[in-house]
N, C-alpha and C positions, 0 to 999 in steps of 0.2 A: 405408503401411509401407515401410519401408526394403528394398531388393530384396539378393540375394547380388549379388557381382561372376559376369561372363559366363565361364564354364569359359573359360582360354586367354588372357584377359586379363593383359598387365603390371598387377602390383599395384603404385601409387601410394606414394609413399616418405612417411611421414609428417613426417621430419625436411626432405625437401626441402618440402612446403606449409607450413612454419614458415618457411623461410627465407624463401620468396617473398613469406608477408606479412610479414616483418620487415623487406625492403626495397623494401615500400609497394607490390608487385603485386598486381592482383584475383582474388582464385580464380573457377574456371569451378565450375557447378551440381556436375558431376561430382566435382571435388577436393573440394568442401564434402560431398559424401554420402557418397564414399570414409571423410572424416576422423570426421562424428558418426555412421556407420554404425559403423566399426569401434570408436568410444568406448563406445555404447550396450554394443554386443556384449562390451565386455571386453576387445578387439584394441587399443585404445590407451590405455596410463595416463595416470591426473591429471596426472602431470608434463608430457607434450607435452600434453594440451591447457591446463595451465596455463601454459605455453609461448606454445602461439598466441595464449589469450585476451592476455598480456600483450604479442605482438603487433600485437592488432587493436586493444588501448587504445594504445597509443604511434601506429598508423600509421592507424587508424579502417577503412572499410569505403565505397566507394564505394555508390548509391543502390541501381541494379541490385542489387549483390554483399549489399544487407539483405536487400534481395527476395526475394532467392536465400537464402540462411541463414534469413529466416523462413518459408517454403515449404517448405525440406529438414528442419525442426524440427518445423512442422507436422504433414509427413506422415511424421514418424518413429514416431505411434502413428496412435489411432484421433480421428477427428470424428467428435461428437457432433450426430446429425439430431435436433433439436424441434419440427421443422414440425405433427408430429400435437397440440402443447401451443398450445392458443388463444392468439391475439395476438402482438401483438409484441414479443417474449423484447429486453431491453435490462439494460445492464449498467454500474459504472461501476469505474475503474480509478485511482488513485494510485499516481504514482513513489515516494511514502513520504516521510514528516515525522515529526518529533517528537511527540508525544499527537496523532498525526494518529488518530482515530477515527472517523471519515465513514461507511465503509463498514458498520459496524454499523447505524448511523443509517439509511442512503438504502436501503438493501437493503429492511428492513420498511416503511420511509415508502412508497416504491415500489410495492411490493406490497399494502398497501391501500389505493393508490388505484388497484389495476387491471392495474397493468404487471408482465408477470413479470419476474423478475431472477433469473437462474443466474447465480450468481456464484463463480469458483473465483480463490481468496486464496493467498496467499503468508504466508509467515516474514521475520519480522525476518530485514533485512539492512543488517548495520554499525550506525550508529548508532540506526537507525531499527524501529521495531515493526509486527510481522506481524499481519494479521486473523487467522491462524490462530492464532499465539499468544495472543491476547486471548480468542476463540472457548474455546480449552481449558482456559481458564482456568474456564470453567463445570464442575460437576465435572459429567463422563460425559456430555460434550457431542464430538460425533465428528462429526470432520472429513474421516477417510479413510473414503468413504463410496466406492462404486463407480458406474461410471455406469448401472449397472442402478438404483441407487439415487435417483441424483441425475436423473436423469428420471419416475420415481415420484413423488419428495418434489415436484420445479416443477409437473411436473401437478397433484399435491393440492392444494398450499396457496399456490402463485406465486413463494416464494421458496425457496432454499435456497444456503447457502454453507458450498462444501467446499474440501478442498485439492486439489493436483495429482495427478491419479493416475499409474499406472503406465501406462494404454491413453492418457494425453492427454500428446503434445508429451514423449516418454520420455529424449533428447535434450536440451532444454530442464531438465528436468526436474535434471539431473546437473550439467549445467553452472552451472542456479544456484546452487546450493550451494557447489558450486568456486569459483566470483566471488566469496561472500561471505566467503572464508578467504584469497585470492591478493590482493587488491588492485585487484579489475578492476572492481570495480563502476559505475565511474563514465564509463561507454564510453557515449556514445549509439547508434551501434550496436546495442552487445551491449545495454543495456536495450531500446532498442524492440524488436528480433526478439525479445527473451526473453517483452516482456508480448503482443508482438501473435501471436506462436504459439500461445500456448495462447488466446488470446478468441476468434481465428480457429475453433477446435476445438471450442467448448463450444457452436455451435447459435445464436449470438446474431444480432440483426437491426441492432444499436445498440449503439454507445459512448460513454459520457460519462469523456472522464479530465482526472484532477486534475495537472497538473503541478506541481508544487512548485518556489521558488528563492528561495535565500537560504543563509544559513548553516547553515540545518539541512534542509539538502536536500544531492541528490546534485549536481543540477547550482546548483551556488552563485550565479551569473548568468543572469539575466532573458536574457541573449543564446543562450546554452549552453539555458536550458530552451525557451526558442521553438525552437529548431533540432529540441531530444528531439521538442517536441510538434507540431509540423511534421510530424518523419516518422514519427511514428506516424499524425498523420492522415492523411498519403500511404499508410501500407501499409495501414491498414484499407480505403478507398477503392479503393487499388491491388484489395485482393482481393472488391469486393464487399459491404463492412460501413460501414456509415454510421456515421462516424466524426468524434467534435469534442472538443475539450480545451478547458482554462481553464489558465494560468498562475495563481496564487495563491501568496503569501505565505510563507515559512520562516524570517523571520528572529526568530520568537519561537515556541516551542511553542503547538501547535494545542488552544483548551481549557485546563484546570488540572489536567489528570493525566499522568503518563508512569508504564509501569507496566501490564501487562495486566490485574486485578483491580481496580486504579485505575480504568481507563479505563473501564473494563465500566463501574463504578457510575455513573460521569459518564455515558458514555452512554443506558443504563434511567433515569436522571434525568429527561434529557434527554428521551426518549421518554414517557415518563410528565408531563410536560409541567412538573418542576417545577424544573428548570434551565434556562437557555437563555435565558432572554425575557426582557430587559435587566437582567440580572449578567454574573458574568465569564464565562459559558459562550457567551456572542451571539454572539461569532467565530464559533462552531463551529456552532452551530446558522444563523448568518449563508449559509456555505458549504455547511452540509448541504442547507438550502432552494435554493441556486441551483442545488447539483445535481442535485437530485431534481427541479428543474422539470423541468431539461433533458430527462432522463430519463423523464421523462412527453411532453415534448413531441416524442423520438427513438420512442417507444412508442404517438402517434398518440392520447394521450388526452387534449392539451388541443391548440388550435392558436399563442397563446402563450404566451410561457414566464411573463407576472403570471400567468396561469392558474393553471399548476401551481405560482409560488411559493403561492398563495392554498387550491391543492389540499393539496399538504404541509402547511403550517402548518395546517390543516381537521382532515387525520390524526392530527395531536399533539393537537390539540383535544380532539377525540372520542374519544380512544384507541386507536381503529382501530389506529395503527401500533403501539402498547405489544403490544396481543394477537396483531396479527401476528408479531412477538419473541416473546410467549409460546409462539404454536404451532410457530415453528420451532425454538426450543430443545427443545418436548417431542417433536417429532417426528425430530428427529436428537440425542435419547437422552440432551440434557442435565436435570439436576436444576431444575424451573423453580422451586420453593423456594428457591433460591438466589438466584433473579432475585426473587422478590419478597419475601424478606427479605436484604436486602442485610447489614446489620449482622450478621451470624448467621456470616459469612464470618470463617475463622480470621486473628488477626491477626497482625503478626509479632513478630519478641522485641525490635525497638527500632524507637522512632518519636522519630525526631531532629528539634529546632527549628530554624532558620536564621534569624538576626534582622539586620536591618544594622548596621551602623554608626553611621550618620549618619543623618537626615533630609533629604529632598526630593522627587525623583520619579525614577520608576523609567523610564531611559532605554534600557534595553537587558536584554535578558534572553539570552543565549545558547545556543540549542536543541543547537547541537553540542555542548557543554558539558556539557549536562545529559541528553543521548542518553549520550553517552561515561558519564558517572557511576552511568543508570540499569544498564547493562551492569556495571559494577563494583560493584552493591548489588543483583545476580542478575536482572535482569530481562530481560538479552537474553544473545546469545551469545558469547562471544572464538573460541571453535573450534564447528566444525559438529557438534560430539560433547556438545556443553554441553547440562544440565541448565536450565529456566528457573524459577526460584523465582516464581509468579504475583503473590505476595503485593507483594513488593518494587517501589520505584519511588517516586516524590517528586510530591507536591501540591503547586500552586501557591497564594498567597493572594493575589499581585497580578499585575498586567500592564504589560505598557508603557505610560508614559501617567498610571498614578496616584502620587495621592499616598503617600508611606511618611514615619511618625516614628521618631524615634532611637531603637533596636532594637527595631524592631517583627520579626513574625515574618510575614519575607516568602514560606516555603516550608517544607514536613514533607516527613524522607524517609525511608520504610517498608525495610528492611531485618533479615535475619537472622544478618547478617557480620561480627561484635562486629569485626574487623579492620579493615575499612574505615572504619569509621566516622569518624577523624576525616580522612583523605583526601579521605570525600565530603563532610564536611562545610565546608572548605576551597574544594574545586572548587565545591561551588552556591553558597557566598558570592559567590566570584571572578567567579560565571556572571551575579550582578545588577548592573547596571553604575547608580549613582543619580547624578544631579547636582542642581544648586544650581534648573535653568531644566526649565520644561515641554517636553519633547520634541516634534515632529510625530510621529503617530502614521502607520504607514506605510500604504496599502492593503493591504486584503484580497484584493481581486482585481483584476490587473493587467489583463490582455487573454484575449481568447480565440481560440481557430483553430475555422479550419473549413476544407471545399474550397474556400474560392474567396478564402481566407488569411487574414490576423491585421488582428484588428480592437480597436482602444481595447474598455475595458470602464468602463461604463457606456455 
């Protein structure tokens, strides 16, 4: 926890630590605990620290100086000890994509095959969809859960995903929020300290993260995301937590949903074994299996990772991992009726076609595009104050790659917003890009990091 300042001390001017990172000097441990000490407490408003943060994205943050900001972030609430919860607690993390749904997936796969997974999720930010929004989207499915709670539920049943509490990373906690309303999101810095302070907190022994890059990612370039997933793998390691990424894929939506009620079903589909396995869902289930090896093989339960591809896809098999989803939705308070009749879910008051134009193949689909739109037919946020309509959000019918005839109906998009409608229906036209010639289809998965650096993938 964050300490008082010492009786007698010069207090620290908050407008001069803006200045100094605004022309590019490193704060010391001190200036950085003075500045999210007195944020936390209420001593400094949004304004300076959206100030700084719009500092530290223009002038960045030397290695040391993340160190130090995800350390002072860390111990701005309470960590979380699991040692007394058998085995090895392992976890995995995405920077966030379009219909990126993984985490729903790998968390239950995970957990019935043995590994536990405490996993504490985040909210859509910018264009991009939260676990947690997806999560609430089940009705009376609770996410603010407390850590009394949230070591209870991993002990029972091995998995459990909540949000960020008030005792983990409190600090963190403000600030991200603040990023997804100022424009700062896109700082490698301020993302890696943001995700590796609070996984640092939650008790874990293992991390598997997803880094996204492409156009519907934060960081748009394969060079920009090796860097993000670089020093995340340096500060997990730096503090102690065995730590490894995957670079993957953003330049077409993850899956054929965007949309938190969307997702959900793709996902329980998915799980339920009856998506996924050579349709348009294989992307996703493609990546959910490489992670979930991983994550088995950071967790000590297989020693290579065909193993755990062969474990997970076992889980989907047998069901294991569906009832593993079941018991955590009914053990953190959500309606499992809902999860197992899908169709039963209210629907919204308009569900729009999108048909092309032309005939030939569908060269390009644009995740930023169709991020932005789902956000304007309620699905995600414009201000941190916004309401999320779960219902809302757009299905995909095709992918990059295939074929389309002359207006065919390349996408549905679920909305309650008689006003937008023809705006979004405009922007997802615009978002599918066809030509005459088959496209190369791009990789799934570029490379991955580890300690000992970035290696080709395959």
């Amino acid at each position: 926890m964050f300490h008082e300042p010492i009786d007698g001390e010069d207090p620290l001017n908050v407008v001069e630590l803006i200045r100094k990172k605004r022309e590019g000097k490193s704060l010391t441990e001190e200036e950085f605990r003075f500045l999210l000490s007195g944020y936390v407490k209420g001593r400094v408003p949004d304004y300076q620290i959206s100030s700084f943060l719009m500092a530290c994205y223009f002038r960045g943050m030397s290695e040391e100086e993340t160190f130090v900001f995800t350390e002072v972030m860390l111990h701005s609430g309470e960590t979380v000890d699991l040692s007394d919860v058998p085995g090895v607690k392992v976890d995995k993390h995405s920077t966030g994509g379009v219909g990126d749904k993984i985490s729903l997936l790998v968390a239950p796969i995970v957990a019935a095959c043995g590994v536990p997974v405490p996993m504490i999720s985040g909210r859509g930010l910018g264009h991009t969809g939260g676990t947690l929004d997806k999560l609430d989207s089940i009705p009376g499915f609770r996410t603010n859960l407390s850590i009394a709670e949230y070591r209870r539920i991993i002990g029972e049943i091995g998995v459990v995903m909540i949000g960020q509490t008030s005792e983990i990373a409190p600090a963190d906690k403000k600030i991200y929020a603040l990023r997804d309303v100022t424009g700062t999101i896109e700082s490698i810095p301020l993302i890696a300290s943001s995700i590796m302070s609070k996984k640092l907190a939650t008790g874990i022994n293992g991390l598997v993260l997803d880094v996204k890059t492409g156009r519907g990612a934060f960081m748009q370039t394969p060079e920009d995301s090796t860097r993000l997933a670089e020093m995340m793998v340096r500060i997990g390691n730096h503090f102690g937590l065995e730590t490894m990424a995957f670079i993957t894929d953003m330049n077409q939506p993850l899956g054929m949903t965007i949309g938190n009620w969307l997702e959900m079903v793709e996902s329980v589909e998915c799980l339920r074994g009856t998506r996924g396995i050579g349709d348009a869902s294989s992307d996703l289930m493609e990546l959910t299996h490489l992670l979930a090896a991983h994550m088995l093989l950071l967790g000590k339960r297989v020693k290579r990772y065909e193993e755990g591809i062969a474990l997970s896809k076992q889980s989907v098999k047998d069901g294991s991992a569906y009832r593993k989803f079941l018991e955590l939705v009914a053990i953190q308070g959500g309606d499992v009726s809902a999860i197992e009749n899908l169709d039963q879910y209210l629907l919204p008051r308009h569900i729009i076609e999108i048909r092309v134009r032309e005939g030939g193949f569908v060269a390009g689909i644009d995740p930023l595009e169709l991020g932005m739109t789902s956000i304007l037919l309620g699905a995600g946020r414009q201000r941190a104050e916004d309401l999320i309509d779960h219902k809302a959000g757009i299905i995909l019918k095709k992918r990059v790659g295939e074929r389309v005839e002359d207006r065919e109906v390349v996408a549905l998009f679920h909305t309650d917003r008689e006003e937008v409608i023809p705006a979004a229906r405009e922007r997802i036209t615009n978002a599918f890009l066809v030509t005459a010639t088959e496209p190369t289809r791009p990789p799934l998965i570029r490379t991955m990091i580890d300690k000992e650096g970035v290696h080709d993938w395959p």
